[in-house]
C-alpha positions in Angstrom: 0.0 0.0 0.0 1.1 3.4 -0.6 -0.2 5.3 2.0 2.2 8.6 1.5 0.6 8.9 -2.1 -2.7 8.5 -0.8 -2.7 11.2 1.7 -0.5 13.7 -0.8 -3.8 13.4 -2.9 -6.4 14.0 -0.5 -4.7 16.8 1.0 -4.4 18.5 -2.5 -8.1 18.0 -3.3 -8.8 20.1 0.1 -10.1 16.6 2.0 -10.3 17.3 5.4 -8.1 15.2 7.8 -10.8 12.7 9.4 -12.2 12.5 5.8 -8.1 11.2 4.7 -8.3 9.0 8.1 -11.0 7.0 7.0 -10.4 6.3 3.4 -5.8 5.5 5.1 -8.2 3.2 7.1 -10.3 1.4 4.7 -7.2 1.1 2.4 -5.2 -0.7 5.2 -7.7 -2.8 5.8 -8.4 -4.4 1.7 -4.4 -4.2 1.5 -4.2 -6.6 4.7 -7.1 -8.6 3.8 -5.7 -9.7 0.7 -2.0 -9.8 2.0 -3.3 -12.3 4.8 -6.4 -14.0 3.8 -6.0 -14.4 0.3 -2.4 -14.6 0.6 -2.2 -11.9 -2.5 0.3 -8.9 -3.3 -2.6 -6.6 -1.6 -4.4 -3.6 -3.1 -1.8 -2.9 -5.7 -2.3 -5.7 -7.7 -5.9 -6.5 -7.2 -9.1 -7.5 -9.0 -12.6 -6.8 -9.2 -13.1 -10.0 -7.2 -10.8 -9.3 -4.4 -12.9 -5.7 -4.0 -16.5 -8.3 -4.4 -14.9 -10.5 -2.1 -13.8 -7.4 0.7 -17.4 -6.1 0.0 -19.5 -8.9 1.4 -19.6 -8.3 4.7 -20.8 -5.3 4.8 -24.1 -6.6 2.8 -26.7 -4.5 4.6 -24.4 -1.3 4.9 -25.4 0.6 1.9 -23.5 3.8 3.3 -20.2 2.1 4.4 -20.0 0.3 1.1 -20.0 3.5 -0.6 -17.8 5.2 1.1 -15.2 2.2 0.8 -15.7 2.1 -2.9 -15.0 5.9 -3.1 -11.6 5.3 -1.4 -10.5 2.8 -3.2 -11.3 4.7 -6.5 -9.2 8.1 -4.3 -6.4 5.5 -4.0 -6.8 4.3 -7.4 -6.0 7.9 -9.1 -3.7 8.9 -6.1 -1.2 5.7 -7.3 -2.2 6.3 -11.1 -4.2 2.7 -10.9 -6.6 2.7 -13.5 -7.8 -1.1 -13.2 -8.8 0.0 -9.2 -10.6 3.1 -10.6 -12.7 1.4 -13.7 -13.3 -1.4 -10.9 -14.6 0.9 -8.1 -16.5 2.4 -10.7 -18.0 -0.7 -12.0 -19.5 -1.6 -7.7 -20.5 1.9 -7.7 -22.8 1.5 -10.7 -21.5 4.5 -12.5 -20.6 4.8 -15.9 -18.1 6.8 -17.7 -20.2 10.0 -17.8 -21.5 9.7 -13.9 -18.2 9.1 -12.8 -16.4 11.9 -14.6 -19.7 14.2 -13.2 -18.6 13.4 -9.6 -15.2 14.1 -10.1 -15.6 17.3 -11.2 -17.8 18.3 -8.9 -15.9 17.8 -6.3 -12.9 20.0 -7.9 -15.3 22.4 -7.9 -17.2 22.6 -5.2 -15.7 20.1 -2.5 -16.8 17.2 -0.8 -19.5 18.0 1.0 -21.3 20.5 -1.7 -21.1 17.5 -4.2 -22.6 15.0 -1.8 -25.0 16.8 -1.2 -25.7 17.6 -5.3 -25.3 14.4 -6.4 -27.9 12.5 -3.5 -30.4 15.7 -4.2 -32.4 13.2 -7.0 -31.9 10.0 -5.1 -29.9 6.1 -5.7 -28.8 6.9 -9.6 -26.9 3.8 -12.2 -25.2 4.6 -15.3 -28.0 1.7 -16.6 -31.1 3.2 -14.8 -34.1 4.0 -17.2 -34.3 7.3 -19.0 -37.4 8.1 -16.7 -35.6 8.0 -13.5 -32.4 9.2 -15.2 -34.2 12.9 -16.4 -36.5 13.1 -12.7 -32.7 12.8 -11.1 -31.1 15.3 -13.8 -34.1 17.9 -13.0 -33.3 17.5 -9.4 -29.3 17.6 -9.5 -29.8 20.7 -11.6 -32.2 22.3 -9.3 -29.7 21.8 -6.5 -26.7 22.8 -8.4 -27.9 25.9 -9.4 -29.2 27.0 -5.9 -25.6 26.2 -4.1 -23.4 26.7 -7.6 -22.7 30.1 -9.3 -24.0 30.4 -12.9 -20.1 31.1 -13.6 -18.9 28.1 -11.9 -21.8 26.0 -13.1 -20.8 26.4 -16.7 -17.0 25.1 -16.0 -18.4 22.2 -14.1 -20.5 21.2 -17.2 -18.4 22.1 -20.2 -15.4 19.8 -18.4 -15.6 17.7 -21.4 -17.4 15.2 -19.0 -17.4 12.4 -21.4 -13.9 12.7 -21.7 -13.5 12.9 -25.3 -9.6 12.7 -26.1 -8.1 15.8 -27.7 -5.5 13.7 -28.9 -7.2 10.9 -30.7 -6.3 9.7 -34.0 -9.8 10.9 -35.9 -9.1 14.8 -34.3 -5.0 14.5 -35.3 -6.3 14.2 -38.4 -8.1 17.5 -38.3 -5.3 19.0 -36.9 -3.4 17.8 -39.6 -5.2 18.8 -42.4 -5.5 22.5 -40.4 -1.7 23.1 -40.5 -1.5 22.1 -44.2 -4.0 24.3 -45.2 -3.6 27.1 -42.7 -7.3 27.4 -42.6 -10.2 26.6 -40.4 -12.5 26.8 -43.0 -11.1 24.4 -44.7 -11.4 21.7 -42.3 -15.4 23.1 -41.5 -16.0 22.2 -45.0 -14.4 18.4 -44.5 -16.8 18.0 -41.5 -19.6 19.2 -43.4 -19.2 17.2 -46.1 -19.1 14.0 -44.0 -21.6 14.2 -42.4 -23.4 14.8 -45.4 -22.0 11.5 -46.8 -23.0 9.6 -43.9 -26.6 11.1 -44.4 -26.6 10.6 -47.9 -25.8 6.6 -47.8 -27.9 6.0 -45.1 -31.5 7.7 -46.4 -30.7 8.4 -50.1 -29.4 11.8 -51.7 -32.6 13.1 -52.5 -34.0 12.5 -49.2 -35.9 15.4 -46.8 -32.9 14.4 -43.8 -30.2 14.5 -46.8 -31.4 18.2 -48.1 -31.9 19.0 -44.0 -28.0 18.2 -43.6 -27.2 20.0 -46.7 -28.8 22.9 -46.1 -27.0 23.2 -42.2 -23.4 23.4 -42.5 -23.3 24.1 -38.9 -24.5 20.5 -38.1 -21.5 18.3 -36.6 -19.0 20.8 -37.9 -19.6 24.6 -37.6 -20.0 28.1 -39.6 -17.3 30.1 -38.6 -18.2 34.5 -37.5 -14.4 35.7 -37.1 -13.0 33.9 -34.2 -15.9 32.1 -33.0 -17.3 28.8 -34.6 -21.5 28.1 -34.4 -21.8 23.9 -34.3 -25.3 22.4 -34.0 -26.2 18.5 -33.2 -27.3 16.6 -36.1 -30.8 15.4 -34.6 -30.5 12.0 -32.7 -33.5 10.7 -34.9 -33.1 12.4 -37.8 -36.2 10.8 -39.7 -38.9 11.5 -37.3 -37.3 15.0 -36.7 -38.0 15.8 -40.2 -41.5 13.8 -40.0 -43.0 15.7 -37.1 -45.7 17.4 -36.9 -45.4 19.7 -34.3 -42.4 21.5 -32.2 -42.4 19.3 -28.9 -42.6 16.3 -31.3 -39.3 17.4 -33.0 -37.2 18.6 -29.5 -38.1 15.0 -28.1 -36.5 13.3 -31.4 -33.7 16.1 -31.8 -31.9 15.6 -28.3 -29.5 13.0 -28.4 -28.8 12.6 -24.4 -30.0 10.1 -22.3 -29.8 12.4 -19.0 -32.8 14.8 -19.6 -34.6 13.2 -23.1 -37.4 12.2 -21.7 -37.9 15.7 -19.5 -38.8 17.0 -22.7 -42.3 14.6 -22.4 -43.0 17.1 -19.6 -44.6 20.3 -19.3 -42.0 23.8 -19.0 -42.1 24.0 -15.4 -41.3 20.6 -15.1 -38.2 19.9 -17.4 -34.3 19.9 -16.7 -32.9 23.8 -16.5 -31.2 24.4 -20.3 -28.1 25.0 -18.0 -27.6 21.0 -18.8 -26.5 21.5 -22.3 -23.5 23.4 -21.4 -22.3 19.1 -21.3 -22.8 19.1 -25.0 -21.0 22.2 -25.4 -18.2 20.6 -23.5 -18.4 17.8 -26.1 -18.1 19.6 -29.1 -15.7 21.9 -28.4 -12.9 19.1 -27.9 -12.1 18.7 -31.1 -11.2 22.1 -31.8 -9.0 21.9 -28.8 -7.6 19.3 -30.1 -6.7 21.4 -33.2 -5.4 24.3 -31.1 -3.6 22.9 -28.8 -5.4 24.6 -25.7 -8.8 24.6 -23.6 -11.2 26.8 -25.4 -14.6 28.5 -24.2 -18.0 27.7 -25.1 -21.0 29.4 -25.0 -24.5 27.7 -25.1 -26.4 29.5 -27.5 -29.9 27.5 -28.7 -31.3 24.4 -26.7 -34.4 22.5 -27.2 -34.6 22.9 -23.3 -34.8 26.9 -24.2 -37.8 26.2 -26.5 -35.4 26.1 -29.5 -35.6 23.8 -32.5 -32.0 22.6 -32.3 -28.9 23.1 -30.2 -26.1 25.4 -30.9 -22.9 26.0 -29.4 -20.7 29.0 -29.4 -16.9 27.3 -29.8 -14.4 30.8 -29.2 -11.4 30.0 -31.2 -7.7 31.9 -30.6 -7.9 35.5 -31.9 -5.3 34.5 -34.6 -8.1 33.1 -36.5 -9.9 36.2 -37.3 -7.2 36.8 -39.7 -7.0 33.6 -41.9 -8.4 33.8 -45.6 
């Protein structure tokens, strides 16, 4: 076990001390658990088994179970162990997105503020229904926004929560092709087009979502305005977007996340705050920070959460750009 880690990493996340005593604690006690009774190399080399096996006898202990899984996923980043983390993950029930949520969060806001965020809508699973995923969004966002700043709350969401890799090989591409062209424009133009491609073998060139595509060269790549670039999502169900009949209809098959979709069943009052879709703001600015090399801003500009048709992001690029032909 490497306790000296582990408490270097609490301490610089703010933890307080008996906060760092009981996670040194729980660690000790899976590290000499596997050391003794499973006769193992202890918490540094362990598997999802040996943290099922530890796990059972607290059976009844919702609470303690919890709190042991969140040490062992603190331990996990503090000794760069990604197996404990996707493990501790996996007992906790949260998926990529959840996870990377939490974590932010409690950059943020600390500790005790995210607690109390995250329980405001209840027991929530990466795999729980879309129902009981949008009640618990409504009520996360409701809490968020009384205890969070509308500054701070935009940071928190646009953190590229799905963690999207500014480095991966499809965005080095675009990167690529920006340098040899010394345009933006230029790669705009190669996102447009496939999109339109992938629309166009899928339903048919002449088709009402092929001439919707065509017609939006913002959709999934962006119509630049100087420095700043305007993206909009291509609708999650294209077809019926283009089939329906009236404007609820279309927001309903338009929004592509599985966090608030079904809030957009509900009346106004009752849907997730538009605040939410600074997450998909996060998400498509990445690859233009891949491009540039640095964290950009994004503003939220349309949401069918607003009322809108569509969703549209404001990605600010450097000021350099202004000045490319």
């Amino acid at each position: 076990m490497q306790e000296e880690k582990l408490r270097k990493f609490m301490k610089s996340k703010n933890k307080q001390d008996n906060t760092i005593e009981r996670y040194v604690t729980f660690v000790k006690k899976i590290d000499d658990y596997l050391k003794i009774e499973k006769k193992s190399l202890g918490i540094d080399k362990s598997y999802l088994k040996d943290l099922q096996a530890f796990l059972k006898q607290w059976e009844d202990d919702k609470k303690k179970k919890k709190l042991f899984l969140l040490a062992m996923k603190s331990y996990g980043k503090a000794t760069e162990n990604h197996n404990l983390i996707a493990n501790a993950n996996r007992l906790l029930g949260r998926g990529t997105w959840l996870s990377r949520f939490e974590e932010t969060l409690d950059e943020y806001v600390g500790e005790e503020l995210q607690e109390k965020i995250i329980a405001a809508g209840g027991p929530i699973k990466q795999t729980s229904s879309t129902v009981k995923k949008a009640a618990w969004t409504k009520c996360m966002m409701d809490c968020l926004e009384a205890n969070v700043d509308e500054k701070t709350c935009k940071k928190i969401l646009t953190n590229n929560l799905h963690f999207k890799s500014p480095k991966s090989t499809s965005f080095k591409k675009l990167k690529r092709m920006y340098e040899k062209a010394g345009n933006i424009d230029v790669v705009l133009q190669h996102m447009h087009a496939k999109w339109k491609k992938i629309i166009g073998d899928r339903y048919g060139y002449n088709s009402p979502e092929y001439k919707y595509v065509e017609a939006e060269p913002s959709i999934e790549a962006g119509v630049r305005e100087g420095n700043i670039v305007y993206v909009s999502k291509i609708p999650y169900q294209i077809k019926q977007f283009v089939e329906a009949k009236d404007d609820k209809t279309k927001r309903y098959h338009y929004c592509h996340c599985g966090w608030i979709r079904d809030s957009l069943k509900k009346p106004e009052e009752k849907q997730v705050s538009h605040t939410f879709c600074n997450c998909s703001g996060g998400w498509h600015k990445v690859p233009f920070e891949g491009i540039f090399e640095q964290t950009l801003e994004v503003d939220l500009v349309k949401s069918v959460l607003k009322g809108d048709d569509i969703c549209t992001f404001a990605i600010h690029l450097p000021k350099e750009v202004i000045n490319e032909k």
